[in-house]
C-alpha positions as CSV (number, residue, x, y, z in Angstrom):
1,X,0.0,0.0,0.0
2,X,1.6,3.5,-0.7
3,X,0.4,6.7,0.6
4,X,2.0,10.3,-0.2
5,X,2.9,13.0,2.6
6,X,3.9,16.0,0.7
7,X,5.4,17.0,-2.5
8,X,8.8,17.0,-4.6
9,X,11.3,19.3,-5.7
10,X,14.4,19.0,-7.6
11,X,18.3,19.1,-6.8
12,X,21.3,17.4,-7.4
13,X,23.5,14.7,-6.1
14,X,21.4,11.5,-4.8
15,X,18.1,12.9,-4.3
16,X,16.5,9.9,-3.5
17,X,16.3,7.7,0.0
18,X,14.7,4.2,1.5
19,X,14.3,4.1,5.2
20,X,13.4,0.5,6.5
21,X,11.3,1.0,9.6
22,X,9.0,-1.7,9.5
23,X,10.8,-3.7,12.4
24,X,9.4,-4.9,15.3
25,X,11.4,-3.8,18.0
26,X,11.1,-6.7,19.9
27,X,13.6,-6.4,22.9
28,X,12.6,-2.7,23.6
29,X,8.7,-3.8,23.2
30,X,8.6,-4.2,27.2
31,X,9.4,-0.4,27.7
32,X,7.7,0.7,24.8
33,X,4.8,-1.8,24.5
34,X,2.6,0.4,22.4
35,X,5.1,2.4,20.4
36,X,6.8,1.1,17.2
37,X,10.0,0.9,17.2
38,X,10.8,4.1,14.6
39,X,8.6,6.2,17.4
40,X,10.5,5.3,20.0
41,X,11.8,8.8,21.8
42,X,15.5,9.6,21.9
43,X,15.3,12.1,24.2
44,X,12.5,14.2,23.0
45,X,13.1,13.2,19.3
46,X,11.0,10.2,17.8
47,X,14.2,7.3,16.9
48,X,13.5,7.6,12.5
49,X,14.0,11.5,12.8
50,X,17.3,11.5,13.2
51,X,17.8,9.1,10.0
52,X,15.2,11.3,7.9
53,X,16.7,14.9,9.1
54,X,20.7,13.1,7.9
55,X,19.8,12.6,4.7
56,X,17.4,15.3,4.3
57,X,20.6,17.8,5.1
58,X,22.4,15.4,2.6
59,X,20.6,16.6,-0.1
60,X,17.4,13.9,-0.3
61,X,13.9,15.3,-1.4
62,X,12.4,12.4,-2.0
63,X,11.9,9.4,1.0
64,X,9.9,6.3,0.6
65,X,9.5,4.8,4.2
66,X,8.5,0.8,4.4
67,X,6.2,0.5,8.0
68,X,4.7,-2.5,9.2
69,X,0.7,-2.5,8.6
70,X,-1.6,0.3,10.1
71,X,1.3,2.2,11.4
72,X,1.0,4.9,8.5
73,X,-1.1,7.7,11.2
74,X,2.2,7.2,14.1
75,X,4.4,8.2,11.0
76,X,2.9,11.2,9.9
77,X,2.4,12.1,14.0
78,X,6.0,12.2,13.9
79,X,7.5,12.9,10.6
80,X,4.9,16.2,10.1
81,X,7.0,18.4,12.0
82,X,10.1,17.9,9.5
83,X,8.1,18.2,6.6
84,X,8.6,21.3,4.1
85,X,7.5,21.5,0.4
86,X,10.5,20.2,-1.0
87,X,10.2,17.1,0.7
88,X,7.8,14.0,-0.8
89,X,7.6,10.8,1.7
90,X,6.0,8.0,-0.3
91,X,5.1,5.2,2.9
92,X,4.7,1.1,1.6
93,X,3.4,-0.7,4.4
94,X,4.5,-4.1,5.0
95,X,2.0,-7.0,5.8
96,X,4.4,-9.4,7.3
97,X,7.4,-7.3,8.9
98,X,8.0,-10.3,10.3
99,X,9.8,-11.4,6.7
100,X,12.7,-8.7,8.3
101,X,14.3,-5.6,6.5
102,X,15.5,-7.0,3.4
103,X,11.6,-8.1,2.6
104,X,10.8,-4.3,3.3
105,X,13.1,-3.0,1.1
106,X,11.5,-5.6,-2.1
107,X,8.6,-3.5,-1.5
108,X,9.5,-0.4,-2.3
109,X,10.8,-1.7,-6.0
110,X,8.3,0.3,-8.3
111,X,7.8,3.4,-6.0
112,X,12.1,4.7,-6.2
113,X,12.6,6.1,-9.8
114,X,16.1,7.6,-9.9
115,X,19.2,5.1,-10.8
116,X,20.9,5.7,-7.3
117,X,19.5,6.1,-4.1
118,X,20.1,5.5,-0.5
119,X,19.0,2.8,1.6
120,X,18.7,3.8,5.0
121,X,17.6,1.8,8.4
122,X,15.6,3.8,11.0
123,X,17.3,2.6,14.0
124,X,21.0,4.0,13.1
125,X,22.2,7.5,13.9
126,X,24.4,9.6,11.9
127,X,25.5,12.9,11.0
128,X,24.7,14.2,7.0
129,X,28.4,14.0,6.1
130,X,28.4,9.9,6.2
131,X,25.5,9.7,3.2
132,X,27.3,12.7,1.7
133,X,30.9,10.3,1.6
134,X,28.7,7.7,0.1
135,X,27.0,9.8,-2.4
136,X,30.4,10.7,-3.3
137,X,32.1,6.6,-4.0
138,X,32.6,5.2,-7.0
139,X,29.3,4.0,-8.6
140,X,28.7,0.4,-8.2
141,X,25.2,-1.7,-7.7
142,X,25.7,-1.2,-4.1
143,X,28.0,0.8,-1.8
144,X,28.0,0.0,1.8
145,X,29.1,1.8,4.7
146,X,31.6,0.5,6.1
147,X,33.7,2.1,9.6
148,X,36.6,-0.5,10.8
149,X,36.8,1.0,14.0
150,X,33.0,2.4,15.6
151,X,33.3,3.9,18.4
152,X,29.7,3.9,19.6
153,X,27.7,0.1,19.3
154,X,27.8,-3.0,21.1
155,X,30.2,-5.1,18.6
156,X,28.3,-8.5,19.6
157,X,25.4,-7.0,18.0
158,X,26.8,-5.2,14.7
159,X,27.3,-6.5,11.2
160,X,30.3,-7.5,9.9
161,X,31.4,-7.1,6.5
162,X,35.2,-8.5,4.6
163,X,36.3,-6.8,1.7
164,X,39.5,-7.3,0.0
165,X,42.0,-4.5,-0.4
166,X,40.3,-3.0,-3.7
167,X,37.5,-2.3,-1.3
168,X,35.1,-5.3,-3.1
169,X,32.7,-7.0,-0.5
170,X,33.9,-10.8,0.0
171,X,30.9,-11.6,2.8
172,X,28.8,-10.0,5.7
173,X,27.0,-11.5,8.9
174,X,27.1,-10.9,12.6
175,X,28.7,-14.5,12.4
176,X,31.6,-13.6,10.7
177,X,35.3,-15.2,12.1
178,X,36.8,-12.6,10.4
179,X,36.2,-8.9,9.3
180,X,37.7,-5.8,8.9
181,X,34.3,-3.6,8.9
182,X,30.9,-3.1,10.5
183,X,28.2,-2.2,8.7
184,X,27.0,1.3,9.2
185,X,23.5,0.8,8.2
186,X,23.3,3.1,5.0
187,X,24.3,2.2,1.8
188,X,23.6,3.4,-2.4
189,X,21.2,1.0,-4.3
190,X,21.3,1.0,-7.9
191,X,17.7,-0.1,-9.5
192,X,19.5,-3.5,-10.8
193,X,19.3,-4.9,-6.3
194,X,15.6,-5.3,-7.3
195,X,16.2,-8.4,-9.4
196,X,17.6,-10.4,-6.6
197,X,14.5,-11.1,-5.3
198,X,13.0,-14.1,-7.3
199,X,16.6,-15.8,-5.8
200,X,15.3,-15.2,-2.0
201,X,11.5,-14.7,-2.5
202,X,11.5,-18.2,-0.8
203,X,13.2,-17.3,2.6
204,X,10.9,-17.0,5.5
205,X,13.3,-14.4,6.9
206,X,15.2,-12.1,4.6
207,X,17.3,-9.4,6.2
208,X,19.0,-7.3,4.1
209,X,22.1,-8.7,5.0
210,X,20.5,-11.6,3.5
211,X,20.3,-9.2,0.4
212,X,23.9,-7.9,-0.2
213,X,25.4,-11.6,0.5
214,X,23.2,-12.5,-2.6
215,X,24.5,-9.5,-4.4
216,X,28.2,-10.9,-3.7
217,X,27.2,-14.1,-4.9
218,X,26.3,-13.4,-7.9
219,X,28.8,-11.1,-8.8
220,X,27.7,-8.2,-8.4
221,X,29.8,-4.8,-8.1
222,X,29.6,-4.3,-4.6
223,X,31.8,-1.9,-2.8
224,X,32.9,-0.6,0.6
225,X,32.7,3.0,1.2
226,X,35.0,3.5,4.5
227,X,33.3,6.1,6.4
228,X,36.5,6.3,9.4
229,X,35.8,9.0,12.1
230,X,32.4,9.9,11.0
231,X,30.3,9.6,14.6
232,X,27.7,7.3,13.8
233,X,25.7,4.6,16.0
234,X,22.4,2.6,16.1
235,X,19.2,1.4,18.8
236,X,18.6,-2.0,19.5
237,X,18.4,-2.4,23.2
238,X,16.7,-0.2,26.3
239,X,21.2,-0.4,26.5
240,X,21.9,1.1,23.9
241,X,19.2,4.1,24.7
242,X,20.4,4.4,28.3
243,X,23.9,4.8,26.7
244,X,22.6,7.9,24.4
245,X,20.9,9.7,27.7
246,X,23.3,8.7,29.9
247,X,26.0,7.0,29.4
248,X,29.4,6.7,27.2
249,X,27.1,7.6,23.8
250,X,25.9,11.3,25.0
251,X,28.5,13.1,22.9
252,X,27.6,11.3,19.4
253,X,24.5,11.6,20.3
254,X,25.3,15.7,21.0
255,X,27.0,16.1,17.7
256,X,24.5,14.4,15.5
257,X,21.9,16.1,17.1
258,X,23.3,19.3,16.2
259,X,24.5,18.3,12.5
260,X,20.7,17.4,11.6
261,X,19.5,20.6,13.2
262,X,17.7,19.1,16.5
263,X,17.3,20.4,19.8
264,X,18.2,18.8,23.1
């Protein structure tokens, strides 16, 4: 289902972003029991804001946002107040968000119309300057973020990517023996990632790490875009939020806030 909040202007550079925030949010459910997980508050600022209001300083005009099922009125509750004319937010609401992220981001095939976009997931924070070092890599079918050394996550948690020394992806998991990146959450799509999906259509569960491991596989040009010292960091756990507030994660959370243009 696809539902339009706003209209679109024109610019250049990638214009044109994904944000995946049709997860469930099921080990913050217990605080949050009635709240999905892109509303939860970081401070006083709903969690997919801080996503939306990156790329929207990065240049984006045009967002499509996958939510799960009847979740469409919470997004507009929250998104309305970052809204201007330039912007256009096309929502696809997925049925079974239980299928995972890289489901959602099938979805939206139909409804993105420039050749590169960004992919974005709701729950990771960044400043505007780690889409714009992204926007600026070598074109390839998909360019992921990659930092070798975050500063700010809980490493038993993050994705890890390998990539050789030309910066080509080898493989990515939260499994992986050996790595030399974490995945940053934001990557550039070229329209060719939509095929891939008659070759996973069949998995119950399809995260989109799911997604670029089939893009390695079949040899596709994927890349790493190294995104060292950019402040960056994600929400999985009540943890990782009292970390933000409170703990050893206030300052990214500081400088991001004021990069995006968000008050305290």
């Amino acid at each position: 289902m696809r539902k339009e909040l706003g209209s679109a202007g024109g610019i250049s550079g990638i214009r044109e972003a994904v944000i995946l925030a049709a997860g469930l949010g099921v080990r913050l459910r217990r605080y949050h029991p009635s709240t999905p997980k892109f509303a939860i508050p970081i401070g006083n600022t709903p969690l997919i804001c801080y996503p939306f209001r990156a790329l929207q300083r990065a240049g984006v005009i045009k967002f499509t946002i996958v939510v799960s099922k009847n979740r469409l009125d919470k997004l507009k509750e929250v998104l309305n107040p970052h809204l201007d004319p330039e912007t256009s937010v096309l929502v696809v609401e997925n049925p079974y968000p239980e299928r995972g992220n890289g489901y959602s981001f099938f979805l939206t095939e139909g409804h993105t119309s420039e050749k590169r976009f960004f992919i974005s997931m709701c729950d990771h924070l960044y400043p505007p300057s780690l889409p714009s070092k992204l926007s600026a890599a070598a074109e390839a079918d998909l360019v992921v973020g990659g930092d070798p050394s975050p500063s700010y996550i809980d490493l038993d948690e993050a994705t890890k990517i390998l990539a050789n020394e030309m910066g080509r992806v080898l493989a990515i998991g939260k499994g992986l023996p050996k790595y030399n990146y974490v995945d940053v959450g934001v990557f550039v799509a070229s329209q060719k990632m939509y095929q891939l999906f008659d070759r996973l259509a069949d998995l119950k569960e399809l995260g989109f790490s799911n997604v670029v491991e089939c893009a390695v596989g079949v040899g596709y040009d994927v890349m790493i875009c190294d995104v060292s010292g950019i402040p960056w960091t994600d929400v999985d756990t009540k943890k990782d939020i009292d970390e933000l507030l409170e703990g050893g994660r206030r300052e990214v959370l500081a400088s991001i806030r004021r990069e995006v243009g968000l008050n305290a």
